[in-house]
MIBA-330901 format. One record per residue (C-alpha): x, y, z; residue number from 0. Coordinates in nm, 3 decimals, m for minus. Layout:
BEGIN
{X X; Y Y; Z Z; i NUM}
...
This chain:
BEGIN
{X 16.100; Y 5.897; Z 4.674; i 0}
{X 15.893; Y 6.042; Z 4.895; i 1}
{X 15.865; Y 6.166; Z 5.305; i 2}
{X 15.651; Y 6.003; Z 5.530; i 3}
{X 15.530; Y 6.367; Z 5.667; i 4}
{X 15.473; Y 6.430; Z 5.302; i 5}
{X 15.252; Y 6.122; Z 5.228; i 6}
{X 14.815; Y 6.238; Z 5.278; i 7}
{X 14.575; Y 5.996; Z 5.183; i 8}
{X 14.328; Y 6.118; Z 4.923; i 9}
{X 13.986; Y 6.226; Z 5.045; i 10}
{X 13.751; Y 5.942; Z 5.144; i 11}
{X 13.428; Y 6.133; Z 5.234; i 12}
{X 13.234; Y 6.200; Z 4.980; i 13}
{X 13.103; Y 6.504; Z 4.905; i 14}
{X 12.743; Y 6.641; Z 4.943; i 15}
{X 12.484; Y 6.705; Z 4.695; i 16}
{X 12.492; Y 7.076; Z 4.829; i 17}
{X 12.863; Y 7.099; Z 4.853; i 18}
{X 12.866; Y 7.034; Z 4.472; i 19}
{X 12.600; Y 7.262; Z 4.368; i 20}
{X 12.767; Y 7.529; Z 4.512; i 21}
{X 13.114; Y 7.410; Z 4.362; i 22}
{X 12.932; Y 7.408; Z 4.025; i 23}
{X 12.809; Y 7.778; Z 4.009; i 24}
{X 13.114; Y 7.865; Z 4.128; i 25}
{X 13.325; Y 7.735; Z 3.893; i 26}
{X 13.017; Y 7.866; Z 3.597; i 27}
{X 13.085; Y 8.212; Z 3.750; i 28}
{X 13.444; Y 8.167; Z 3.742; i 29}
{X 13.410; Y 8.067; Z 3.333; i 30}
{X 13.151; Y 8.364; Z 3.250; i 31}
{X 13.420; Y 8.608; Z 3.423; i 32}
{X 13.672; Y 8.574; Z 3.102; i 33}
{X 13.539; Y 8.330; Z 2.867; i 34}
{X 13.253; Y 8.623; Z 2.713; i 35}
{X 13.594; Y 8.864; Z 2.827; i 36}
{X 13.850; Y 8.743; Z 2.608; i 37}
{X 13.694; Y 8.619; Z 2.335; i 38}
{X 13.399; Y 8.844; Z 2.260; i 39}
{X 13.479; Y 9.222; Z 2.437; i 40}
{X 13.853; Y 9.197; Z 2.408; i 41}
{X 13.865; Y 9.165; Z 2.050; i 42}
{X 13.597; Y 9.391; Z 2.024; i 43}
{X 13.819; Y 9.689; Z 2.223; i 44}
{X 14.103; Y 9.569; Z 1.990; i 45}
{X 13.915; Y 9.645; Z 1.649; i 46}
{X 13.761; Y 9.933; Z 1.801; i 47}
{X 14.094; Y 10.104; Z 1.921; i 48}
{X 14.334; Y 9.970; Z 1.653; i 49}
{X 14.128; Y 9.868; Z 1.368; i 50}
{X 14.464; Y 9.892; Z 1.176; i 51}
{X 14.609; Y 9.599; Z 1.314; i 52}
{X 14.378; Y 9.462; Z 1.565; i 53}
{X 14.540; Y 9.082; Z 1.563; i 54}
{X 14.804; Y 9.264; Z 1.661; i 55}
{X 14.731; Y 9.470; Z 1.923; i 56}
{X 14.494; Y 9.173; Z 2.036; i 57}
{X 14.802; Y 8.940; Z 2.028; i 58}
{X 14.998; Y 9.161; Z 2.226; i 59}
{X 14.727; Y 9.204; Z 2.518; i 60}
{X 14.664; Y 8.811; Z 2.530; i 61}
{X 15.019; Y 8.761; Z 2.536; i 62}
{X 15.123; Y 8.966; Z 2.821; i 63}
{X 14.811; Y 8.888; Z 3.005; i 64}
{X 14.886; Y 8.487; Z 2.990; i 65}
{X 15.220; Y 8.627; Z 3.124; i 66}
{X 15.011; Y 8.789; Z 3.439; i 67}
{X 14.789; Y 8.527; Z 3.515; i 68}
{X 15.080; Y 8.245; Z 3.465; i 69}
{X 15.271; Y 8.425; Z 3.727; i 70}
{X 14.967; Y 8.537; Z 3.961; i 71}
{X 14.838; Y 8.155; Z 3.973; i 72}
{X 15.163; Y 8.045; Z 4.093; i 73}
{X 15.176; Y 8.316; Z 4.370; i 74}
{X 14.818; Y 8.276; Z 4.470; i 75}
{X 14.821; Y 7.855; Z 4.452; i 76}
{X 15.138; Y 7.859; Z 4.677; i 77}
{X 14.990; Y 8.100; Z 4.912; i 78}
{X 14.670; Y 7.945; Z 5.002; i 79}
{X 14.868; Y 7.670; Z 5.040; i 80}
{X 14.998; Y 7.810; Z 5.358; i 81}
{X 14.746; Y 8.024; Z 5.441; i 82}
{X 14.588; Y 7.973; Z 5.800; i 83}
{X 14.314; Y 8.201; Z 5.824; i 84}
{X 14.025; Y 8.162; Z 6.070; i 85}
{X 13.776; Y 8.167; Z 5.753; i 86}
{X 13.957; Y 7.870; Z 5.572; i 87}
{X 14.320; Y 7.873; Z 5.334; i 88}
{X 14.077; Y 7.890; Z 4.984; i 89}
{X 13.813; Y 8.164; Z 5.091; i 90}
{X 13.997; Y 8.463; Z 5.127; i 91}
{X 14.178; Y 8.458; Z 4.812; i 92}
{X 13.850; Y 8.357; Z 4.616; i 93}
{X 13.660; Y 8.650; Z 4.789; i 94}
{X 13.972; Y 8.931; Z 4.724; i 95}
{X 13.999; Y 8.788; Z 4.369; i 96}
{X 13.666; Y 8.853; Z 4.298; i 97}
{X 13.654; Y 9.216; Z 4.407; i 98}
{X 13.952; Y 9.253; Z 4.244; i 99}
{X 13.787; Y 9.094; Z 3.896; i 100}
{X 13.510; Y 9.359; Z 3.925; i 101}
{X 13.712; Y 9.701; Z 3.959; i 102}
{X 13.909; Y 9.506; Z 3.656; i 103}
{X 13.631; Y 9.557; Z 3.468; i 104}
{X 13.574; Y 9.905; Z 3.533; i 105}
{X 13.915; Y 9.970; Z 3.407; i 106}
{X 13.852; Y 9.767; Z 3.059; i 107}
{X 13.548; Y 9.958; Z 2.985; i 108}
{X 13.731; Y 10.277; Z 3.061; i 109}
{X 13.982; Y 10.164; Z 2.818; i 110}
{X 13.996; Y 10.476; Z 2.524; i 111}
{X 14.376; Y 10.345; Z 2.389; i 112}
{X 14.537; Y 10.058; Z 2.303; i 113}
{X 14.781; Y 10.065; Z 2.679; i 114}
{X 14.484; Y 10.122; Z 2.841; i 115}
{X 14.322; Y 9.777; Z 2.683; i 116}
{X 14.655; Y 9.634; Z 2.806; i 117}
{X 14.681; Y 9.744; Z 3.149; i 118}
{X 14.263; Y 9.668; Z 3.192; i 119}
{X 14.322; Y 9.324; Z 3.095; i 120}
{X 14.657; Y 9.225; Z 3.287; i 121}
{X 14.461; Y 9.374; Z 3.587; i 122}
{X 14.205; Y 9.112; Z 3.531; i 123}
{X 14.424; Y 8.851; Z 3.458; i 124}
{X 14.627; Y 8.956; Z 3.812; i 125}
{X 14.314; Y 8.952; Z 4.008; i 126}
{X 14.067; Y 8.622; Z 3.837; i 127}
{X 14.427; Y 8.414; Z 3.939; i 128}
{X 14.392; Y 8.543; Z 4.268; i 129}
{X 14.022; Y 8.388; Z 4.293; i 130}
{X 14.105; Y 8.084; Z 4.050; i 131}
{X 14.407; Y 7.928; Z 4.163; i 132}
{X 14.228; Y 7.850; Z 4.505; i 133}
{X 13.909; Y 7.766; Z 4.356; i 134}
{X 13.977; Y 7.517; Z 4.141; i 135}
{X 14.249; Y 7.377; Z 4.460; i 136}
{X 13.843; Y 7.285; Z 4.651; i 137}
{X 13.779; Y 7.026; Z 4.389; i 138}
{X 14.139; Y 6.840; Z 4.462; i 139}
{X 14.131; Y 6.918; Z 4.811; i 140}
{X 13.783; Y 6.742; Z 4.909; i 141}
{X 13.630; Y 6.520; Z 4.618; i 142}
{X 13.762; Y 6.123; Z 4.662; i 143}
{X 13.907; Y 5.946; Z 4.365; i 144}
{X 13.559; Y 5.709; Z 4.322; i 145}
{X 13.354; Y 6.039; Z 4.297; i 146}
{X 13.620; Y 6.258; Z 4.103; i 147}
{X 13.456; Y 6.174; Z 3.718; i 148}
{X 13.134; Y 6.215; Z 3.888; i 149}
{X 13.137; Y 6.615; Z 3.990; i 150}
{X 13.385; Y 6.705; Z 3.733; i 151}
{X 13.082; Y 6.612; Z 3.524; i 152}
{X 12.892; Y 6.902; Z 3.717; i 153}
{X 13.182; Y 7.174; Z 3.723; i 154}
{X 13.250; Y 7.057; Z 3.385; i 155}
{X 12.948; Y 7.281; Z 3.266; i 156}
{X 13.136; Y 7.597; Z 3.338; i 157}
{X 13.307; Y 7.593; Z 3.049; i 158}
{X 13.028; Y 7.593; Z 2.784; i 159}
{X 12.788; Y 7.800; Z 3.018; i 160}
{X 13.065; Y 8.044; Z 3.023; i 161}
{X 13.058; Y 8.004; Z 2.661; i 162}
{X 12.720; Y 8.079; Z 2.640; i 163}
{X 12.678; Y 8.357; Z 2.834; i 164}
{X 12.870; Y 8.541; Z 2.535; i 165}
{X 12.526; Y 8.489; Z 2.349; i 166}
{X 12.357; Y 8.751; Z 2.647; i 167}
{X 12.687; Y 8.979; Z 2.643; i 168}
{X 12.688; Y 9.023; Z 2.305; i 169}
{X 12.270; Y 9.059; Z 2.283; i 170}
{X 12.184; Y 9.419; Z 2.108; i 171}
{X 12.015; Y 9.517; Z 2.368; i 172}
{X 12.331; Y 9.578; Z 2.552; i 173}
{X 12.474; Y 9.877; Z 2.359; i 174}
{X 12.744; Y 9.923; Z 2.417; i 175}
{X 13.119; Y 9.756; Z 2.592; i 176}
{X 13.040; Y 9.911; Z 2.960; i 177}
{X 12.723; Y 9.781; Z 2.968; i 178}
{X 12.826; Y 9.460; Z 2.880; i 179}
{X 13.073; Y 9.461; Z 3.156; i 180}
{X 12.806; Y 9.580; Z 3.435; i 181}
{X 12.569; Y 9.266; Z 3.349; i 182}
{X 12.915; Y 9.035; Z 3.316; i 183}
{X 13.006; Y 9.145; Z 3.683; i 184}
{X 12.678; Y 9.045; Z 3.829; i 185}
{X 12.695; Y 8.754; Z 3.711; i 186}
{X 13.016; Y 8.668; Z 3.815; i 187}
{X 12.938; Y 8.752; Z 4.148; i 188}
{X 12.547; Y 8.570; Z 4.161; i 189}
{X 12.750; Y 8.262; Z 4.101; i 190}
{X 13.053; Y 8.273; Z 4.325; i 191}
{X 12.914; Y 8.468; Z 4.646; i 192}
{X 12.690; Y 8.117; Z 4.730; i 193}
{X 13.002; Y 7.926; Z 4.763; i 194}
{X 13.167; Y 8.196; Z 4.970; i 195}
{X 12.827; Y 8.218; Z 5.231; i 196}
{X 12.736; Y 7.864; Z 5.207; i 197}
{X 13.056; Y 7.666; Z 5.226; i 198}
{X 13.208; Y 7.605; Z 5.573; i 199}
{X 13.570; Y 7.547; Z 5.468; i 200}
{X 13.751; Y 7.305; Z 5.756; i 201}
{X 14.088; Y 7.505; Z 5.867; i 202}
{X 14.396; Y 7.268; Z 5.771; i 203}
{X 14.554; Y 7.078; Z 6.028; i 204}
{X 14.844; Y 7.201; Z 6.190; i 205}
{X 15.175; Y 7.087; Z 5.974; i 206}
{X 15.355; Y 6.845; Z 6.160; i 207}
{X 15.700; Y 6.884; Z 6.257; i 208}
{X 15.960; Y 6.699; Z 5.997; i 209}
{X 16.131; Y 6.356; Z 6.148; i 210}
{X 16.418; Y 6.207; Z 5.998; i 211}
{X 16.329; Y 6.133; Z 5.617; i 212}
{X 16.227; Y 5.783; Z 5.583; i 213}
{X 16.173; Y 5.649; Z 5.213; i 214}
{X 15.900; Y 5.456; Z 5.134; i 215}
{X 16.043; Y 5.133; Z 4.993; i 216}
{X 15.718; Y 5.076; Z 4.768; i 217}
{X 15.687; Y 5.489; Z 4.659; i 218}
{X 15.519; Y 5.582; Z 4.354; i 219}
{X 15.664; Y 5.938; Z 4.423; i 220}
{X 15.865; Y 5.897; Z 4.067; i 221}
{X 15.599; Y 5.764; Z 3.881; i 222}
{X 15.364; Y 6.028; Z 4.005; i 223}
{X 15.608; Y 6.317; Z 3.873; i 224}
{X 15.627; Y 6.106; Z 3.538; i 225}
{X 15.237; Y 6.093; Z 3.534; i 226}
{X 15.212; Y 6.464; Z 3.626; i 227}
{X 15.459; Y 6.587; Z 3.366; i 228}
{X 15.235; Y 6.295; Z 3.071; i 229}
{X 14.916; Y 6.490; Z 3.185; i 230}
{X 15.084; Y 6.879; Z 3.174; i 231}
{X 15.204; Y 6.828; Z 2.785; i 232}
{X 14.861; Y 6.651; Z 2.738; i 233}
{X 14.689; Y 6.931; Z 2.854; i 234}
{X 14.921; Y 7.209; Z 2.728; i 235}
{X 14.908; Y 7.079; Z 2.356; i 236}
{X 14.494; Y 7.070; Z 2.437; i 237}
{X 14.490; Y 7.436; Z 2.550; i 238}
{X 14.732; Y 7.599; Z 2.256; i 239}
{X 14.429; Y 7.427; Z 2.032; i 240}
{X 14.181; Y 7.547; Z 2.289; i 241}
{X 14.339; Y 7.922; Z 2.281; i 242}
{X 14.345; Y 7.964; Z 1.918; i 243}
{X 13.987; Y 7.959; Z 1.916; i 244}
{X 13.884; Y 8.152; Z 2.146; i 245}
{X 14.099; Y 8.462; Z 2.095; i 246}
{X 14.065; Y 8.457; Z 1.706; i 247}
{X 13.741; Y 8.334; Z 1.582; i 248}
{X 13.555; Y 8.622; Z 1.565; i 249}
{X 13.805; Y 8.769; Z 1.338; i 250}
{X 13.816; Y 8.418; Z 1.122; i 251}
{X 13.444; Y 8.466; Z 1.101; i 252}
{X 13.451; Y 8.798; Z 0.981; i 253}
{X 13.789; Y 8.784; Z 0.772; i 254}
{X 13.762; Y 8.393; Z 0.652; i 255}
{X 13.428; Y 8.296; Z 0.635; i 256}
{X 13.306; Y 8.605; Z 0.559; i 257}
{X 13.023; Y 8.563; Z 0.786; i 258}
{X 12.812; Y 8.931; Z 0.727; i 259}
{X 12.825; Y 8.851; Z 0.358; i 260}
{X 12.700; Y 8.481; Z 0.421; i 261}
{X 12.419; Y 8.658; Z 0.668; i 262}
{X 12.311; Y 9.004; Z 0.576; i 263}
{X 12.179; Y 9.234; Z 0.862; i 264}
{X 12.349; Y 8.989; Z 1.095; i 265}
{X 12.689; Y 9.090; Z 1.344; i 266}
{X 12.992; Y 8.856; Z 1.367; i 267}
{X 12.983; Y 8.899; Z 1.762; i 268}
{X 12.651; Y 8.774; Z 1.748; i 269}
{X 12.730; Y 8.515; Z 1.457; i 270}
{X 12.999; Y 8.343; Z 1.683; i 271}
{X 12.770; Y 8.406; Z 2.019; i 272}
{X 12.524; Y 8.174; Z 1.896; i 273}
{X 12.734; Y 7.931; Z 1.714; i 274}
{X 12.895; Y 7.907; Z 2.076; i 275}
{X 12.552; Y 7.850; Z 2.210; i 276}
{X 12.480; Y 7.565; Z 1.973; i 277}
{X 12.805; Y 7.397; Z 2.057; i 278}
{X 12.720; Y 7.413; Z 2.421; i 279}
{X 12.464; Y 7.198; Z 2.433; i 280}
{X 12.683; Y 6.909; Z 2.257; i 281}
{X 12.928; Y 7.021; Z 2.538; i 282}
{X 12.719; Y 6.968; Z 2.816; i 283}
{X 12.619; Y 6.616; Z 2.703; i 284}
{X 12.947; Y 6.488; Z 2.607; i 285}
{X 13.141; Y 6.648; Z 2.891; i 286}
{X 12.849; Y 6.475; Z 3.108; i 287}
{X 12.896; Y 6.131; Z 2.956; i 288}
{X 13.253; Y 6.134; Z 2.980; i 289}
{X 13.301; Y 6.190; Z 3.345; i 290}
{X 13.024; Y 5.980; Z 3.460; i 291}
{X 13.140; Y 5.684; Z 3.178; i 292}
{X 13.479; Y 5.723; Z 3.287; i 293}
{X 13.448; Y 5.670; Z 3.644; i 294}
{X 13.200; Y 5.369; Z 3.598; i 295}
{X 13.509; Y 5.209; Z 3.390; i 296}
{X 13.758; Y 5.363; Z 3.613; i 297}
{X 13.925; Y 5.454; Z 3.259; i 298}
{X 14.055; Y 5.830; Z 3.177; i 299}
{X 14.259; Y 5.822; Z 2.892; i 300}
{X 14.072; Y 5.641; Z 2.589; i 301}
{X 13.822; Y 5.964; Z 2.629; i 302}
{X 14.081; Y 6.226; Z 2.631; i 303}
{X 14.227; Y 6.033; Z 2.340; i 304}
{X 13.888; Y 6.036; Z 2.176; i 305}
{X 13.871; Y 6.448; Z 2.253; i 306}
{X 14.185; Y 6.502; Z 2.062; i 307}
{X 14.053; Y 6.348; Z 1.754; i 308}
{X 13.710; Y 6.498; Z 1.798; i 309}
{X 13.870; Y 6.845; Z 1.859; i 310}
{X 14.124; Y 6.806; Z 1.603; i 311}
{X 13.809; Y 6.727; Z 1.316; i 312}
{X 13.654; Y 7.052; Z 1.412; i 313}
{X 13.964; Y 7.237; Z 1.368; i 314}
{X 14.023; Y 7.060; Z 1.011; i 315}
{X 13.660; Y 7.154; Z 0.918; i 316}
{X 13.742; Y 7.528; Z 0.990; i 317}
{X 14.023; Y 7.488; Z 0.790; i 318}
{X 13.881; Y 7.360; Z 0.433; i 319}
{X 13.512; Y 7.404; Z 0.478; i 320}
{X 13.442; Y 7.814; Z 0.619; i 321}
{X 13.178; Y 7.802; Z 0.391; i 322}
{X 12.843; Y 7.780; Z 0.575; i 323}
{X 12.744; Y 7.515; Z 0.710; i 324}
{X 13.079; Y 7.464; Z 0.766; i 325}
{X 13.138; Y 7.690; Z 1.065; i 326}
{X 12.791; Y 7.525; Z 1.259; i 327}
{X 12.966; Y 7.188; Z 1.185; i 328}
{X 13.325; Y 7.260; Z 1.289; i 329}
{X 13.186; Y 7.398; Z 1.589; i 330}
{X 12.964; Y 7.056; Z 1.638; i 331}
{X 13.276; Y 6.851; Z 1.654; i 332}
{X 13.514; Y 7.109; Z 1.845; i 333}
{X 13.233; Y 7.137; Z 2.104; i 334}
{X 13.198; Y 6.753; Z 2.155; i 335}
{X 13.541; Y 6.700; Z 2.150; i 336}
{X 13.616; Y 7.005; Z 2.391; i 337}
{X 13.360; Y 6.919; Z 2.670; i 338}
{X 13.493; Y 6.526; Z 2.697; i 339}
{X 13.825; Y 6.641; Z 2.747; i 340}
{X 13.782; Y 6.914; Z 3.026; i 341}
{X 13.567; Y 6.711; Z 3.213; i 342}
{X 13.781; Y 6.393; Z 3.187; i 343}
{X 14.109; Y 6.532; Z 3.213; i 344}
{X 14.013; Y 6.732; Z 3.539; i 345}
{X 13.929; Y 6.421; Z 3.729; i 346}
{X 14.269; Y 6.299; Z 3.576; i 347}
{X 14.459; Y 6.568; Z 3.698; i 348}
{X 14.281; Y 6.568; Z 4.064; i 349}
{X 14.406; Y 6.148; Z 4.046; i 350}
{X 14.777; Y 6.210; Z 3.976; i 351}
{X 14.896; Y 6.539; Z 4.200; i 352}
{X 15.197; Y 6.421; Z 4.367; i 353}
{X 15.140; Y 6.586; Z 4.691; i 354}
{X 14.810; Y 6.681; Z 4.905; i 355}
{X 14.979; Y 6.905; Z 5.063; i 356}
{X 15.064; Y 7.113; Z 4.818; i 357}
{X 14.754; Y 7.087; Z 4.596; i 358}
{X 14.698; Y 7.479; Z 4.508; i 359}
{X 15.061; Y 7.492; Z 4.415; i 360}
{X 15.077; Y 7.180; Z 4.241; i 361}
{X 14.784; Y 7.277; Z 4.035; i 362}
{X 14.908; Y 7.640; Z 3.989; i 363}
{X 15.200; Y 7.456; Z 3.787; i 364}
{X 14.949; Y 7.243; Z 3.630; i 365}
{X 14.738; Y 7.609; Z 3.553; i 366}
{X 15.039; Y 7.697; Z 3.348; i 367}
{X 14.912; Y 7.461; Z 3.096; i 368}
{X 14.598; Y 7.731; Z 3.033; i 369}
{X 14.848; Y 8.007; Z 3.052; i 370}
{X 15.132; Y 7.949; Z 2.861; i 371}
{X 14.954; Y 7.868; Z 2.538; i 372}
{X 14.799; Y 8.196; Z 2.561; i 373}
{X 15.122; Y 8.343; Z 2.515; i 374}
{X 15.181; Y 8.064; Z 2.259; i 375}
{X 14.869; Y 8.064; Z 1.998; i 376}
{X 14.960; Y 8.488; Z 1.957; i 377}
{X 15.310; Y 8.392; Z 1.793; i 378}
{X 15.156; Y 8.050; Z 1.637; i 379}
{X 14.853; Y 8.265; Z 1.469; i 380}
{X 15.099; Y 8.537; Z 1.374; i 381}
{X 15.340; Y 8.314; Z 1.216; i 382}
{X 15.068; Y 8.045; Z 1.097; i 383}
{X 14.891; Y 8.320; Z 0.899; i 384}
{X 15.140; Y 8.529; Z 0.730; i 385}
{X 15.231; Y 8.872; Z 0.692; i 386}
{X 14.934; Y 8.954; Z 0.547; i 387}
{X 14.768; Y 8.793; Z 0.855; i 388}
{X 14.506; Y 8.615; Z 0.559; i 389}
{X 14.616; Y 8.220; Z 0.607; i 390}
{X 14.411; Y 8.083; Z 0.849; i 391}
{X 14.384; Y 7.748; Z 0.703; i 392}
{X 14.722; Y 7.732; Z 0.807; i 393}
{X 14.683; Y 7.803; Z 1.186; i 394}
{X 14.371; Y 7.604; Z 1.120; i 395}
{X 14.596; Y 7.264; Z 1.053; i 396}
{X 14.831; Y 7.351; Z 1.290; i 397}
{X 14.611; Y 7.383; Z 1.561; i 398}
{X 14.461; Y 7.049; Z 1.502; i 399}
{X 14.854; Y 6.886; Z 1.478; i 400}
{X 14.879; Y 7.017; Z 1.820; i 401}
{X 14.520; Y 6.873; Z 1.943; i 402}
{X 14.633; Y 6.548; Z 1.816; i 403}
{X 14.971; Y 6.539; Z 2.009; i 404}
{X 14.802; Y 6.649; Z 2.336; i 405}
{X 14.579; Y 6.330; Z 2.322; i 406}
{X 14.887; Y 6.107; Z 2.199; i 407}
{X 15.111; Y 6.269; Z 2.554; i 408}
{X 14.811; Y 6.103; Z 2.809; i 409}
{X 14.915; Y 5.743; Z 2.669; i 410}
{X 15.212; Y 5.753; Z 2.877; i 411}
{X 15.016; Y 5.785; Z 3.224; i 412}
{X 15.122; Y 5.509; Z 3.427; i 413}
{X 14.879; Y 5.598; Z 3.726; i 414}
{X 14.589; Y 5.611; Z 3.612; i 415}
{X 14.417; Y 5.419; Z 3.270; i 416}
């Protein structure tokens, strides 16, 4: 059941050519700020200060940042929310968030002990929140159901560009992990200040004062809640996959498939930057397809169901085949499989909020989907591989079990097909 004073219809304008370029290098900024981060220099600062047990100490700091940024995306979503400032409810969060990114990464590449990596890294997590959680609110806020598959195709990019800028961080030209940082930071903020000068965010409308609750007798309140909670298992199962990946393959590289033996003279950092890079070409086309496809059919969930088994295949290939070429053609599948589902599945989340009033909180529950399986793939890889931290087929086929269960949870959307 729902209020009449909470019922908004979705957006019917739609959206400029401009409007989404911006929205697009955005959202590639906002990917290039942690995906070359956490799954490149982090593990790099682990092995560097703990070399001991550096899938421990790199558990620990992805667990207890997933902890920050699950908490900080909840604050920051239900803030903008509210927020009535002359510059817009989004912009002023985005902007502080991304100053507060930047002096995050001076602290990381000050980092000389293992608390130091830890306090670097929830201070990063604390402050990209603060610009994420109202970013990715824009997309909800202003993009109309008929156009929704459409520029999620575009901001669907982000995530393998993101990917690929690991192939420039971890170039040997850049020495060293400061460096690294310096070029990451200007590119982070070459791709969000446009959106921050360019975009003229409309203030909100004044809320209205409550009347008497009325019920709608026809209200798909309850099956929007049942659809939202379908779509937040869908996506968590996705992301525990998703999160084993890109926190540990490096060291399954260098540990598993024995990567430096395979390619003498060659780095694992750079190894996995340009298997990354391969995949992201598959990404871009697939994640491309999908959104435009699925809006043409008006269909969401036989692609997302399609990801999970294309994701799942490039997990299994990891697994049994770490043997070259079997790295290149796990990474085929998982990239394929990857870029079809975040593409499709944020249209499919933007379709089924339950409120648009409430959109940067709504998705700042949603956003604990991303976070919470960061906490979860550090006790699923510690337990998955063993005390002697060696089994990764193991965390290989559970990761893919999980994959598959996350496409299996959309079949009960009711809202959308």
């Amino acid at each position: 059941m729902q209020l009449v004073d909470d019922v908004e219809p979705a957006p019917a304008t739609r959206v400029a050519p401009r409007f989404i370029a911006v929205l697009t290098l955005a959202y590639v900024g906002a990917f290039i700020a942690f995906v070359p981060l956490l799954s490149l220099l982090t593990p790099m600062q682990a092995e560097a200060l703990a070399p001991a047990d550096k899938i421990g100490l790199l558990s620990l700091v992805t667990l207890w940042g997933a902890v920050t940024a699950s908490l900080t995306n909840l604050a920051a979503g239900w803030a903008s929310d509210r927020t009535r400032a002359r510059f817009g409810r989004r912009r002023p969060w985005i902007l502080c968030g991304l100053v507060g990114v930047l002096l995050a990464y001076g602290l990381i590449a000050k980092a000389s002990t293992p608390a130091g990596l830890l306090a670097g890294v929830m201070a990063f997590q604390f402050a990209f929140n603060l610009l994420f959680a109202p970013l990715h609110a824009i997309f909800a806020d202003l993009v109309p159901h008929d156009q929704k598959g459409q520029v999620a195709a575009f901001i669907g990019i982000a995530a393998p560009m993101g990917a690929a800028s690991g192939v420039l961080i971890a170039a040997p030209i850049l020495s060293d992990i400061p460096t690294r940082l310096i070029v990451l930071g200007l590119l982070v903020a070459v791709c969000l200040l446009p959106l921050l000068l360019v975009w003229k965010e409309t203030p909100p409308a004044p809320a209205r004062p409550r009347k008497k609750a009325v019920a709608i007798a026809s209200s798909p309140g309850k099956g929007l809640n049942l659809d939202f909670g379908f779509v937040w298992a869908s996506r968590f199962c996705f992301q525990i996959s998703a999160s084993v990946i890109s926190a540990y393959m490096l060291f399954y590289l260098a540990d598993h498939a024995r990567y430096a033996e395979q390619f003498p003279g060659a780095t694992v950092e750079s190894g996995l930057a340009r298997l990354i890079a391969f995949s992201t070409l598959l990404t871009l086309l697939a994640g491309f397809a999908g959104g435009l496809i699925s809006d043409r059919f008006g269909r969401r969930k036989p692609f997302i169901l399609l990801a999970a088994a294309l994701l799942a295949s490039g997990l299994l290939i990891f697994a049994f085949y770490p043997q070259w070429p079997g790295p290149l053609l796990g990474y085929v599948f998982y990239g394929l499989g990857f870029g079809l589902y975040t593409t499709v599945d944020t249209a499919l989340v933007a379709q089924i909020l339950p409120s648009r009033r409430h959109t940067a909180r709504d998705l700042g529950v949603m956003n604990l989907t991303n976070t919470l399986p960061a906490i979860l793939a550090p006790v699923l890889a510690i337990a998955a591989l063993g005390p002697d931290r060696t089994d990764w087929p193991m965390l290989m086929i559970a990761s893919a079990g999980v994959a598959l269960l996350g496409g299996l949870a959309v079949a009960g959307v009711r809202m959308a097909r």
